[in-house]
C-alpha positions as CSV (number, residue, x, y, z in Angstrom):
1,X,-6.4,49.1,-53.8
2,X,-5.8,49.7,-57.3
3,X,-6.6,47.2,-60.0
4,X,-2.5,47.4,-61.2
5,X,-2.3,46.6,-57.3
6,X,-3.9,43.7,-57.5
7,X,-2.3,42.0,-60.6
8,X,0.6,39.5,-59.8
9,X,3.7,40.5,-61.0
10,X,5.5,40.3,-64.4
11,X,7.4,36.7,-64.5
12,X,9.8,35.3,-66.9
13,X,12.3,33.0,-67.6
14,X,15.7,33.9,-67.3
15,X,17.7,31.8,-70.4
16,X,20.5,29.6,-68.1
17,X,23.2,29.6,-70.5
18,X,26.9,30.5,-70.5
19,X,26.5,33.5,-72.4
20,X,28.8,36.7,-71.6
21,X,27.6,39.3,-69.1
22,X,27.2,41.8,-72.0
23,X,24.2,39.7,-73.5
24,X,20.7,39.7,-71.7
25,X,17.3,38.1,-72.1
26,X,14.3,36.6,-71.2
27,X,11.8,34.8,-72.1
28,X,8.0,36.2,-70.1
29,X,5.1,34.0,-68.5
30,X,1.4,34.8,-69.3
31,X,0.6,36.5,-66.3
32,X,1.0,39.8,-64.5
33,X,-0.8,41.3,-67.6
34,X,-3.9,43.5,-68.0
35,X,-5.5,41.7,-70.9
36,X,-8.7,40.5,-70.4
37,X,-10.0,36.6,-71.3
38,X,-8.9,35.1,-73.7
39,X,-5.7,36.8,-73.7
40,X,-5.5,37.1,-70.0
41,X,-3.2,38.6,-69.3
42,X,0.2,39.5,-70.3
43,X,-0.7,39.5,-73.9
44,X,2.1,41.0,-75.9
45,X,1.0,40.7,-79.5
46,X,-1.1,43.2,-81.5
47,X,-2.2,41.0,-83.8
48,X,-4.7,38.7,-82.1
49,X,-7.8,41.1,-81.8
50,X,-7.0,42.0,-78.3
51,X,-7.8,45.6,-76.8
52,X,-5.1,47.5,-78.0
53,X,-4.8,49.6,-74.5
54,X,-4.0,46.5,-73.3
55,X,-1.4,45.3,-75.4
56,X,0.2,48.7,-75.3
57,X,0.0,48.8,-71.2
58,X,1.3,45.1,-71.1
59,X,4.4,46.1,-73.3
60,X,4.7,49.2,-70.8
61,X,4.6,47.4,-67.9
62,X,6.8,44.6,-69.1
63,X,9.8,47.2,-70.2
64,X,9.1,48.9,-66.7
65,X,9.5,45.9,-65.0
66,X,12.6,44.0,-66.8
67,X,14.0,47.7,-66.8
68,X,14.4,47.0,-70.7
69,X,16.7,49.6,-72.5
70,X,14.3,50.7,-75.4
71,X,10.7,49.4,-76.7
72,X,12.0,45.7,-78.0
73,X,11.2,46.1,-81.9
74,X,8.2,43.7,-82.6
75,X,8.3,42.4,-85.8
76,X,5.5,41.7,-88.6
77,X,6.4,37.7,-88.5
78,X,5.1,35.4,-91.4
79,X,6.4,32.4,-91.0
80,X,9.6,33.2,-93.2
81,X,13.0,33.1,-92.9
82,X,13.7,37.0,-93.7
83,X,16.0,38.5,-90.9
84,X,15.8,41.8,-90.4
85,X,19.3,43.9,-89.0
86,X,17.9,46.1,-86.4
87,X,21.1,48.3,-86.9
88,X,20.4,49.9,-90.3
89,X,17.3,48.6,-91.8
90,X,13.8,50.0,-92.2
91,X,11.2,47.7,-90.5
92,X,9.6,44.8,-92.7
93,X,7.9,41.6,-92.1
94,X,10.3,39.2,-90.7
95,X,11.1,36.2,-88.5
96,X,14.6,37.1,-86.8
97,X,16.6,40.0,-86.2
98,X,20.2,40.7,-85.2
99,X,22.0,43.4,-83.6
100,X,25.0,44.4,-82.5
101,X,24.6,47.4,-80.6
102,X,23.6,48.3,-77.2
103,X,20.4,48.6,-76.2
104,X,18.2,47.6,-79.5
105,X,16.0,44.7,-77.9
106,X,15.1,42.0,-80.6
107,X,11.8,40.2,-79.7
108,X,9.9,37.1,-80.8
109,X,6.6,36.8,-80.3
110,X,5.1,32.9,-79.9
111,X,1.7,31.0,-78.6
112,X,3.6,27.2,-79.5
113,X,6.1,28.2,-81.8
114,X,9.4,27.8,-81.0
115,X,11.6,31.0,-80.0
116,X,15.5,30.5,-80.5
117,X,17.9,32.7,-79.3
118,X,21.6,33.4,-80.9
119,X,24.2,34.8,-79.0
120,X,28.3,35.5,-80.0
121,X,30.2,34.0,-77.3
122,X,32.8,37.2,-78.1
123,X,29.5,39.1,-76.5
124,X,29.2,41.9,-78.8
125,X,26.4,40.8,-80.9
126,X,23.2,38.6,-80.8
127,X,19.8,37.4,-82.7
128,X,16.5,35.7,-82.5
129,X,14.2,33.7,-84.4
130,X,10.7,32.9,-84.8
131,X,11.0,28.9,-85.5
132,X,7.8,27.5,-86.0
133,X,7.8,24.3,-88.4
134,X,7.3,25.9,-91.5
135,X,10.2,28.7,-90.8
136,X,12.1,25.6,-89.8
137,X,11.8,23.9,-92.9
138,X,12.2,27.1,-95.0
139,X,15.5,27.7,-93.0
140,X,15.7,30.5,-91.0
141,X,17.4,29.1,-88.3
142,X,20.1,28.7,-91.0
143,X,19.8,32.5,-91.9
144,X,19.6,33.9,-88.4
145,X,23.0,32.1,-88.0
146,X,24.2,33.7,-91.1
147,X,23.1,37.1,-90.4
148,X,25.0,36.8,-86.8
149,X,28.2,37.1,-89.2
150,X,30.2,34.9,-86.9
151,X,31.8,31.4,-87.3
152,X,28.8,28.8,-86.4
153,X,31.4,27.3,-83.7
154,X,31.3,30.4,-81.7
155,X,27.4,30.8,-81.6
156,X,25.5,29.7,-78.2
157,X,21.7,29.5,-79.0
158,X,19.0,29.0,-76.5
159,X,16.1,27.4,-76.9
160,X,12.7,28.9,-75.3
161,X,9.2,27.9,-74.6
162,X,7.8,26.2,-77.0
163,X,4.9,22.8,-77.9
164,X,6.7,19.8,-76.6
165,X,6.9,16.5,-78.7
166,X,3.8,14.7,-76.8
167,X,1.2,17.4,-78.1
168,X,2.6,18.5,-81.4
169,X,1.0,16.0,-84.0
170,X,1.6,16.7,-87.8
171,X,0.8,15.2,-91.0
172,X,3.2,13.5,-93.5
173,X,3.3,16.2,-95.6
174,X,4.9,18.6,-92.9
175,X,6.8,15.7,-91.8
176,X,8.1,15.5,-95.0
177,X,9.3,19.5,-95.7
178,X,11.1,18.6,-92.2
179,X,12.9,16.6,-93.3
180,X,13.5,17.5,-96.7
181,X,16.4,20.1,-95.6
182,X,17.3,17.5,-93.0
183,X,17.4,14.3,-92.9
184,X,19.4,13.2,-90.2
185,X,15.9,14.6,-88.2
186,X,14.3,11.6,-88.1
187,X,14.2,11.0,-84.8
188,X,12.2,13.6,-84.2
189,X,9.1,12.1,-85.3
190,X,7.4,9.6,-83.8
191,X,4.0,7.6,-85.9
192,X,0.8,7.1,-83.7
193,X,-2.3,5.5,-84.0
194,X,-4.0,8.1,-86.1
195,X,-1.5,7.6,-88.7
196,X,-0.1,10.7,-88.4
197,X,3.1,12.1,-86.7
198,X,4.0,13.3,-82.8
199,X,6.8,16.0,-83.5
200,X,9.8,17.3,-81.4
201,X,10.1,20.8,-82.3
202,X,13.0,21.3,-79.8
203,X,14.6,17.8,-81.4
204,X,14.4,19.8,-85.1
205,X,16.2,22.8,-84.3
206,X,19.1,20.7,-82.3
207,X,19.5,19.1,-85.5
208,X,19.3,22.0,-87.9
209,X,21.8,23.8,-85.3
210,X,24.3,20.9,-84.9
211,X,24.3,20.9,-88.8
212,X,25.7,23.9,-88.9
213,X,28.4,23.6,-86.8
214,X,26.9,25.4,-83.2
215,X,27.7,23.2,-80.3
216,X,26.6,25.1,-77.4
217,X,22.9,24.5,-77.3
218,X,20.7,25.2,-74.2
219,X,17.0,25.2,-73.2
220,X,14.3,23.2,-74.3
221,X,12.1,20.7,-72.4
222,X,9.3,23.2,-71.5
223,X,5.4,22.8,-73.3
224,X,3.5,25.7,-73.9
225,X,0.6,23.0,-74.7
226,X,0.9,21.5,-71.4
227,X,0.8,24.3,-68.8
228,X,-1.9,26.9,-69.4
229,X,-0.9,28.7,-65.9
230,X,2.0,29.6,-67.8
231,X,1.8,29.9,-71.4
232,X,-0.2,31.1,-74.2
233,X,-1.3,27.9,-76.8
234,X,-2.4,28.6,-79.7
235,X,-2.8,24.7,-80.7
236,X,-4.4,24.4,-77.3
237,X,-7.2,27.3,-76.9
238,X,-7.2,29.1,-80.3
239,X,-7.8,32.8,-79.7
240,X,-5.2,33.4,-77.4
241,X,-2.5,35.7,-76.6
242,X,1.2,35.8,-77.0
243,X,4.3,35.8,-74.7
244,X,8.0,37.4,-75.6
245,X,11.2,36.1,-76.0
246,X,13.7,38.9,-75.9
247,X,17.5,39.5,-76.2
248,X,19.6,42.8,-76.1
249,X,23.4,43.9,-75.6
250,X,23.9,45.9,-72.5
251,X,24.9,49.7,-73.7
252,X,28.5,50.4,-73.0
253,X,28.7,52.3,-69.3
254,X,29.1,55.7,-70.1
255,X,33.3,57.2,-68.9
């Protein structure tokens, strides 16, 4: 039996959402994969000192498997709020990207972070972001939403894995930047004995989302932190790998 043999397969969440049939995505699990401890094993970023075989058969296997249309575009993300249009523009560091053609997959990578996925509800175009709490406070759930080019009212978003509220602890200095460009989030903090702050990433971007008008909200309410069978944590092991959150258009049928 061959080692691929013996790997489990390639699992994923599939984003329950009323989105149109046009839009896909998903959101992968950390196994299935052939990286090695402490990445093991689907391991999809190429920036955490992993083998780079590895990373490049994990992508391979994970297109083969979700029969993706085209290599998603993995972007150089920094924590910003730059969104880069996968339709005309040359590749640069960024934390969202937006399409609206068939077939160009836009991809988030996270260990904790929080992925968030934009759709039209018209179908024809979508976006995600890379949400962690600085790009939260910077705003780039704000500029994703812009750079869909659509009224916020007929935006779903979807909310994937991500640290839930009972692990996440911050200081009062991120607290603060939080809620600097929000203040209506301030129940998504709760004080505990250290003198510190528990924080509800998921609870943040419902907020920032809601302030901009999108209703339709989904997801949420899993913990990367809390289930090592299923996700990478950064917060929670350190050197560690990185799942994908994905979205695409399905390309037109050809007549």
């Amino acid at each position: 039996m061959t080692a691929a043999a013996e790997r489990p397969a390639i699992r994923w969440l599939t984003p329950d959402w009323p989105v149109p049939a046009t839009v896909r995505a998903l959101s992968t699990l950390r196994v299935g994969g052939m990286s090695q401890p402490p990445y093991a094993s689907l391991n999809l970023g190429d920036h955490v000192e992993d083998a780079a075989g590895a990373v490049a058969g994990n992508r391979r296997a994970l297109r083969e498997a979700a029969g993706l249309p085209d290599e998603p575009v993995w972007l150089a993300q920094v924590h910003g709020i730059r969104v880069m249009d996968l339709d005309d523009a040359e590749p640069v560091p960024a934390d969202a990207a937006v399409t609206r053609r068939g077939g160009r997959v836009c991809a988030i990578l996270t260990a904790d972070c929080l992925p968030v996925l934009l759709a039209a509800k018209s179908g024809d175009r979508v976006a995600a972001a890379h949400a962690g709490w600085r790009g939260l406070a910077a705003g780039v759930l704000e500029a994703a939403v812009n750079a869909l080019g659509v009224s916020p009212g007929g935006v779903l978003a979807w909310l994937g894995p991500a640290i839930g509220p009972r692990h996440f602890e911050v200081g009062a200095e991120v607290r603060a930047a939080l809620l600097e460009g929000d203040p209506a989030a301030e129940a998504a903090f709760e004080a505990n004995a250290r003198g510190r702050f528990m924080a509800d990433l998921y609870g943040l971007a419902r907020s920032r989302l809601r302030r901009l008008g999108v209703a339709g909200i989904y997801g949420g309410g899993e913990c990367t932190y809390a289930d090592p069978g299923k996700y990478f944590s950064h917060r929670r092991d350190g050197k560690t790998g990185r799942q994908a959150t994905l979205i695409w258009l399905e390309s037109p049928a050809p007549r």
